[in-house]
N, C-alpha and C positions, 0 to 999 in steps of 0.2 A: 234578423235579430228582433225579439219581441219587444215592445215597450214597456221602461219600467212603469210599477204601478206608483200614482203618489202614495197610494197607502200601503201600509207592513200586510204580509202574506204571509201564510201559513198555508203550508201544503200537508197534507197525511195523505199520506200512501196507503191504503187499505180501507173500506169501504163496511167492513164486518162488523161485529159489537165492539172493540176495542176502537178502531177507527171513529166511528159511527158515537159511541159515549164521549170520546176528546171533542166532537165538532156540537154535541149539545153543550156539554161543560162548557167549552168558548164561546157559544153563543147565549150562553144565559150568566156569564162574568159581570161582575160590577162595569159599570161605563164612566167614563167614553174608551171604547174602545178602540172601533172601524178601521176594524184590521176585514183583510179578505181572505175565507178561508174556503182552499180548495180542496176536495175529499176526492182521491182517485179508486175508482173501482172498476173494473172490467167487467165482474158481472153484470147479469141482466138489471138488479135491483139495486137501490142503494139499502144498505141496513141490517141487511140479513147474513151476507158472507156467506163463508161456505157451510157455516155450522147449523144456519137456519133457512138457508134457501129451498130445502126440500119440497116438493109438494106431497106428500107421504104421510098421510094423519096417524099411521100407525107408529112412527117415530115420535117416543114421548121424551120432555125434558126432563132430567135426573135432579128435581129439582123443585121444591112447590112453590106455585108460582108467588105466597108472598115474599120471597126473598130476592124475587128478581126484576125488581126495577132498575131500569138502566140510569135513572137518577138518583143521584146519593141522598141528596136532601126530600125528595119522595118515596118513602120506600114502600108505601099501596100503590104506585102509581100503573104497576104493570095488573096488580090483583083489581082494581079497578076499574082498567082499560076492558079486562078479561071479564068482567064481570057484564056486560055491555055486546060483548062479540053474541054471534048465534051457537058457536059452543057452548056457552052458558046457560042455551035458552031449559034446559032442565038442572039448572045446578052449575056453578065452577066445578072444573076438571080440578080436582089434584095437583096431579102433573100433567099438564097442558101440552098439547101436540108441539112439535119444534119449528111446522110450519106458520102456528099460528102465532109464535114467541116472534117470529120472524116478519109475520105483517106489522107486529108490533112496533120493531124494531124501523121497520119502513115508514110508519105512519109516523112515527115518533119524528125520525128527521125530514120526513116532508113539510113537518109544521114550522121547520126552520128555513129551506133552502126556496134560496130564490125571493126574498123579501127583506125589506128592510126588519132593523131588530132592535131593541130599545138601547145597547149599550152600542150601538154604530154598526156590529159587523155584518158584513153580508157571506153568507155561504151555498157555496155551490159543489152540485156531483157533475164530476163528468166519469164519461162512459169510459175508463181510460185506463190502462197501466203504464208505469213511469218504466223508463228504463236505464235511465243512467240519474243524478244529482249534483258533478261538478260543481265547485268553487269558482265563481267569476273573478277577476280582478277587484270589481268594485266592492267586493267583500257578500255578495250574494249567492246563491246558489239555481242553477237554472238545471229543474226537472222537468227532462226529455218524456216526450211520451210517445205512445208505441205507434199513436197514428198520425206522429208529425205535430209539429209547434216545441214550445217550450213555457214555463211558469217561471217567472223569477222571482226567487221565494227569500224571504229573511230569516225563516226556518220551515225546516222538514222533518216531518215525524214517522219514522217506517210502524207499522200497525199492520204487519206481514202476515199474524196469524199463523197459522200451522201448513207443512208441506204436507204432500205423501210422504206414504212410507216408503224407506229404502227398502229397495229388494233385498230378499231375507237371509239368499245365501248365495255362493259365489265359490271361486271363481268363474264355475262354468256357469252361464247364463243364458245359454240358450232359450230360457224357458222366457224370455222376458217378452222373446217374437210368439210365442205359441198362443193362439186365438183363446186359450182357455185358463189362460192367466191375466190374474185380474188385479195391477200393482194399485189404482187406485179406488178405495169402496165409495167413496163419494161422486165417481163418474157416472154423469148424466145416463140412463136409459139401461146402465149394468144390468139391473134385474130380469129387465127385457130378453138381456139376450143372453138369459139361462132358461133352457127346456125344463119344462115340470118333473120331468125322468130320469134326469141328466145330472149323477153324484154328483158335490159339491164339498171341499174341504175351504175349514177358513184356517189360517195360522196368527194365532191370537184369542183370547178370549175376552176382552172389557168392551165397554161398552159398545167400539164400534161395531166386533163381533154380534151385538146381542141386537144391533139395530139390522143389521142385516138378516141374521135369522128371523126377526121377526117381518122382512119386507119380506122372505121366499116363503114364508107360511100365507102373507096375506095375498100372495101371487098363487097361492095353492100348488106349492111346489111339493111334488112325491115322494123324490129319492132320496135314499140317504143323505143326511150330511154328516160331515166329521170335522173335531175341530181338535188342531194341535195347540198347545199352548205349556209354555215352558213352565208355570208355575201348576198348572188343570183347577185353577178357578173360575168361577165366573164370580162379576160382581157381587159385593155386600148388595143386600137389598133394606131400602130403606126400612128402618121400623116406625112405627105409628106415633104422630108429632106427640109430643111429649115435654115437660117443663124440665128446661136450660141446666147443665151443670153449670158450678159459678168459675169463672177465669183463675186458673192457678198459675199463671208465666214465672210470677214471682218465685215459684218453688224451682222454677227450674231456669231463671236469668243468671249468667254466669256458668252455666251447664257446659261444656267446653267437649264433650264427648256422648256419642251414640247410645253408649250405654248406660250412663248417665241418667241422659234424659227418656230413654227407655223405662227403665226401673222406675223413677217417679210416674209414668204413665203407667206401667201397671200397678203400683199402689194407689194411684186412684180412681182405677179399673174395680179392682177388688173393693175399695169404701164406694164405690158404685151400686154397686151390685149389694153389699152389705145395705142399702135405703133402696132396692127395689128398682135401680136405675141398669139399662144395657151400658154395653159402652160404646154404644153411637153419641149418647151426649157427651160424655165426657172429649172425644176425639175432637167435635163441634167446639168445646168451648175451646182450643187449641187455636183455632181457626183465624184469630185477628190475631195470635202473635205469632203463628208460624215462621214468617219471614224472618222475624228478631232471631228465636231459634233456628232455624238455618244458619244464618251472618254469623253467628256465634262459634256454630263450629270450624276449626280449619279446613283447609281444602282434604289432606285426606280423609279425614272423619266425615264429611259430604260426600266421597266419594265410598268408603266404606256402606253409610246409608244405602247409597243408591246399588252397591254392589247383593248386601245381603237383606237389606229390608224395602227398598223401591217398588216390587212387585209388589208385597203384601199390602202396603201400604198405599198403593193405588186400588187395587180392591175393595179393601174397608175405606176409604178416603171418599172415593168416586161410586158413591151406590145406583143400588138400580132400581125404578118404581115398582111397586108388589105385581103387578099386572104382567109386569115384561118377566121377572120369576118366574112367575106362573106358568109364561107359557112355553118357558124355556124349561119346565120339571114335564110340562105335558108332552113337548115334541121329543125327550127323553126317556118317558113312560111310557111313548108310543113306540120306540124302538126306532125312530126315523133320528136322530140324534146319538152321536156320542162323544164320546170329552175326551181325550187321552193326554196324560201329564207327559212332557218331554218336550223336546226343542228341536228344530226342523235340520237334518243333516245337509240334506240334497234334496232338490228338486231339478229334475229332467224330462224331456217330453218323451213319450211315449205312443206316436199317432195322434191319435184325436186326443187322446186322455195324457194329463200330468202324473207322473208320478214322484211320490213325496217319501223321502225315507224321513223315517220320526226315531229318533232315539228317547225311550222312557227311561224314566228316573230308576237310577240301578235294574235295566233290564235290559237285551239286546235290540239292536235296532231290529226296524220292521218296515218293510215297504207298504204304502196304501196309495190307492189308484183315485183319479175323482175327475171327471171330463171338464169341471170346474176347481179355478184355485182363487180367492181372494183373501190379497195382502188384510186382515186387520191388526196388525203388530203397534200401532200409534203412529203419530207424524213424527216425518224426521224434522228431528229440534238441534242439529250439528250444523254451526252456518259454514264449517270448513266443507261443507259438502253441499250447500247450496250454490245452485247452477244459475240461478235466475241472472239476467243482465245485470240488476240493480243490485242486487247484492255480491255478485263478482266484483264488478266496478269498485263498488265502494271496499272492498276488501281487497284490492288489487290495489288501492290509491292507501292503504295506513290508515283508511277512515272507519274501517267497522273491526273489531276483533272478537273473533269466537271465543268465549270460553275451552280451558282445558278439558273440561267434564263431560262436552257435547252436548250441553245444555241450551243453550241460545248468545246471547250478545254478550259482552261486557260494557258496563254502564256506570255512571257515578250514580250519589243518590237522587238525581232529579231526573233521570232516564235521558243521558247526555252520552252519545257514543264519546268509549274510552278509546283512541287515537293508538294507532304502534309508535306514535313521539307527540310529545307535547303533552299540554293539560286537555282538559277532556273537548268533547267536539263544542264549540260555542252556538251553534246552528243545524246540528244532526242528532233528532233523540227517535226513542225507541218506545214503546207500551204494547202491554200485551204476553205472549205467547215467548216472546223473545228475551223479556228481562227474567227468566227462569233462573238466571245463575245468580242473580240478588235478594230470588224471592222463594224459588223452587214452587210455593202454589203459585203461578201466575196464570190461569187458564179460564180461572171461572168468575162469573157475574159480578158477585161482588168484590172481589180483589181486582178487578179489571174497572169497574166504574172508579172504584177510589185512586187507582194510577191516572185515572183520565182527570177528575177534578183538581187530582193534586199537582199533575201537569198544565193545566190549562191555567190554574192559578201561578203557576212560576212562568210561562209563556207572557201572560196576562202582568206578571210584573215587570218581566223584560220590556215586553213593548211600549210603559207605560214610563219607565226611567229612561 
C-alpha cells in the first residue's frame, strides 16, 4: 500500500493540451497552495498528446497562431514563444506547423515540472497510464497505474482526449485483420507503410482526411486516392483575418429550437454581407456563447442539430488553412484525387486490396477497390463504447455516465462526474473532449484553456476550504 501524502494530490489523467492547460492553471493559482500535482501520460512527451505529437512539418494548425496560447491570461504568449523559434527566422508562419504548437506545448510545462513554485505546488509527469481510480475507505481515491504502484489522490481529473474511430461498418468485420486497413490515422509510421503506387481510399473528409492527404503527397505518393465522405465536403477554408462581427447572443438567449436560432443566424449572414463582411466572422462571433446556446436547447432539438446540421457545421466551424486548399484543388486537378458524396455500405477484403462499396446520394451503390483504406471518420466520442480499463471500471462502478447522444460524459457545471446515484462525483471531474454534451464545442484551444482555469480555480478553492 502506498503512503499517504501529507499534502492534497491532484492527479490528471492525460498528458495532451487539455491535461497539460489544467497542470499550468494549478500551478500558477493564487497561494499557498502545495497541493501535489500528478500529470499521467504514456506518451513519449509530456504536452503535446496525440494531437501535436507529430513530427510532420507538413501538418498545419487550423488556426492562427495568435489565438492560441495555452494561457488564458496570456493570449501572445504562444505568438511570442513563435516568434523566437527558427520557424520564424524568415517571418511567423500563419498557421504554424502542429509539430511545432507541440514543442510549445512541452516547453511550456517543463518550465513547471519538477521544481518548487511560488504558490507551493509541485508538479510532475510520469511516463504512465492509469488504469483503474477506486474509492478508498479513507475517502480517497487510489489511481492504479499500468506499470505498477498507485497515487492516492484527493482528486482525479480524466483529460482523456479523443479515441479512434470506430470501425465504420459492420457486422461483418473482417476487414479489421486485413493489412490494408488502417482503423487509426494517427498511428505511428502509417505513411511508411503505404507504397507510392498502391491506391488509397480515405472514409471521411475533415480535417484528419486532409492532413493525411497532404502527408502521401509529401511522401510523393502516385496512385490514386479516393475519398468517401457522407456529406463530399471538404473543409471551409479560412478567409483572410479580417475585423470581428460584434456578439449578438442576446438575439438569440431563450432560443429554445434549431430553427429558431438558425433563422437569426442567417439574418445576420445576410446584414453581413450587406457591409462587405463573409460569414466566417459572423459564425466567430457565436463562438464564446455557443455552449449557452447548446444548454438551451432540449435534448431533442440537440439531437435534431446533430442529425441534420452536425456535418455542415463542422465544415464551416472547423476550417482549413489556404495552403492545405490549395493543395488539395491541385492533387484534384491533377486527377490523382477524387471526392464522391455517399456513405460507406460495406467493406470487405478482397486479397491484398479492400473493397469499399460507397452508396451516393440518390444514386446506386458502386464498388471501389484501394490496396489502402484509412478510417478518418472523427474520434469515437461514445463513452458507452469505450473499452479502455479506466474508463470501463469507472462506468462499471456508477461513477462515469455517457451521455444519450454519444457525445462524451455527463457532468454538472464544474466538470464533476454525474454518478448513476447520488449528487454528482465529489472527487472525479472531467475537461476537454469529454464534456461535449454541456458544451458541444469542447475540442479546441481556446474553450479547452478556459475549462482548465475555470477548473483549477474551483480545485483551488476546494483544497483551500
Amino acid at each position: 500500500m502506498p503512503a499517504a501524502s501529507p499534502r492534497p494530490v491532484i492527479t490528471i489523467v492525460g498528458g495532451g493540451f487539455a491535461g497539460t492547460a489544467l497542470a499550468l492553471a494549478l500551478a500558477r493559482q493564487p497561494g499557498p497552495l502545495a497541493a501535489d500535482i500528478h500529470l499521467l501520460e504514456p506518451r513519449p512527451a509530456s504536452g503535446p498528446g496525440l494531437a501535436y505529437l507529430t513530427e510532420r512539418p507538413e501538418y498545419l494548425l487550423n488556426v492562427r497562431a495568435g489565438a492560441l496560447s495555452v494561457l488564458p491570461d496570456e493570449p501572445a504568449h504562444f505568438a511570442a514563444w513563435l516568434a523566437t523559434q527558427p520557424e520564424s527566422d524568415g517571418g511567423a508562419p500563419e498557421f504554424a506547423a502542429r509539430a511545432t504548437y507541440g514543442r510549445y506545448l512541452h516547453q511550456t510545462l517543463a518550465s513547471v515540472l519538477d521544481r518548487p513554485l511560488p504558490n507551493g505546488c509541485r508538479v510532475r509527469w510520469h511516463n504512465q497510464a492509469a488504469t483503474a481510480a477506486p474509492a478508498r475507505p479513507e475517502g480517497r481515491r487510489a489511481v492504479r497505474l499500468a506499470g505498477g504502484g498507485e497515487l492516492l489522490s484527493d482528486y482525479v481529473v480524466l483529460a482523456l482526449g479523443n479515441f479512434a474511430p470506430p470501425p465504420p461498418v459492420g457486422p461483418d468485420q473482417r476487414y479489421l485483420a486485413h493489412p490494408g486497413y488502417h482503423g487509426d490515422p494517427w498511428a505511428p509510421g502509417l505513411l511508411g507503410r503505404i507504397g507510392a503506387d498502391e491506391p488509397v481510399l480515405l472514409i471521411g473528409s475533415g480535417l484528419t482526411a486532409v492532413d493525411v492527404l497532404l502527408g502521401l503527397r509529401q511522401t510523393g505518393h502516385r496512385a490514386p486516392i479516393m475519398v468517401v465522405a457522407r456529406h463530399g465536403r471538404w473543409p471551409a477554408v479560412h478567409g483572410p483575418a479580417t475585423a470581428s462581427y460584434p456578439r449578438f447572443y442576446e438575439e438569440l438567449a431563450g432560443k429554445a429550437t434549431v430553427l429558431e436560432v438558425l433563422a437569426e443566424l442567417r439574418h445576420h449572414v445576410r446584414g453581413a454581407a450587406a457591409q462587405g463582411l463573409d460569414w466566417r466572422p459572423v459564425l466567430d462571433a457565436l463562438r464564446p456563447d455557443l455552449g449557452r446556446i447548446w444548454a438551451a436547447w432540449p435534448l431533442a432539438e440537440q439531437a435534431r442539430f446533430l442529425r441534420h446540421l452536425g456535418s455542415i457545421w463542422s465544415v464551416l466551424r472547423h476550417r482549413s488553412p489556404p495552403q492545405n486548399a490549395a493543395a488539395i484543388a491541385e492533387m484534384t486537378a491533377a486527377g490523382q484525387l477524387k471526392l464522391h458524396a455517399g456513405r460507406v455500405n460495406a467493406l470487405e477484403p478482397c486479397g491484398p486490396e479492400l473493397r469499399v462499396q460507397a452508396c451516393p446520394n440518390a444514386a446506386p451503390a458502386c464498388w471501389l477497390r484501394a490496396r489502402h483504406v484509412i478510417n478518418c471518420t472523427g474520434p469515437l466520442l461514445d463513452y458507452h463504447r469505450i473499452r479502455t480499463p479506466l474508463v470501463s471500471s469507472l462506468r462499471a462502478a456508477g461513477e462515469l455516465q455517457p451521455d444519450s447522444l454519444g457525445l462524451g460524459i455527463l457532468t454538472n457545471e464544474h466538470g464533476a462526474l454525474l454518478r448513476a446515484a447520488g449528487p454528482a462525483s465529489p472527487d472525479l471531474f472531467t475537461l476537454g473532449a469529454s464534456r461535449r454534451p454541456a458544451y458541444f464545442e469542447s475540442t479546441a484551444v481556446p474553450e479547452l484553456r478556459q475549462q482548465a482555469a475555470a477548473l483549477a480555480t474551483e480545485l483551488s478553492r476546494r483544497l483551500l476550504h
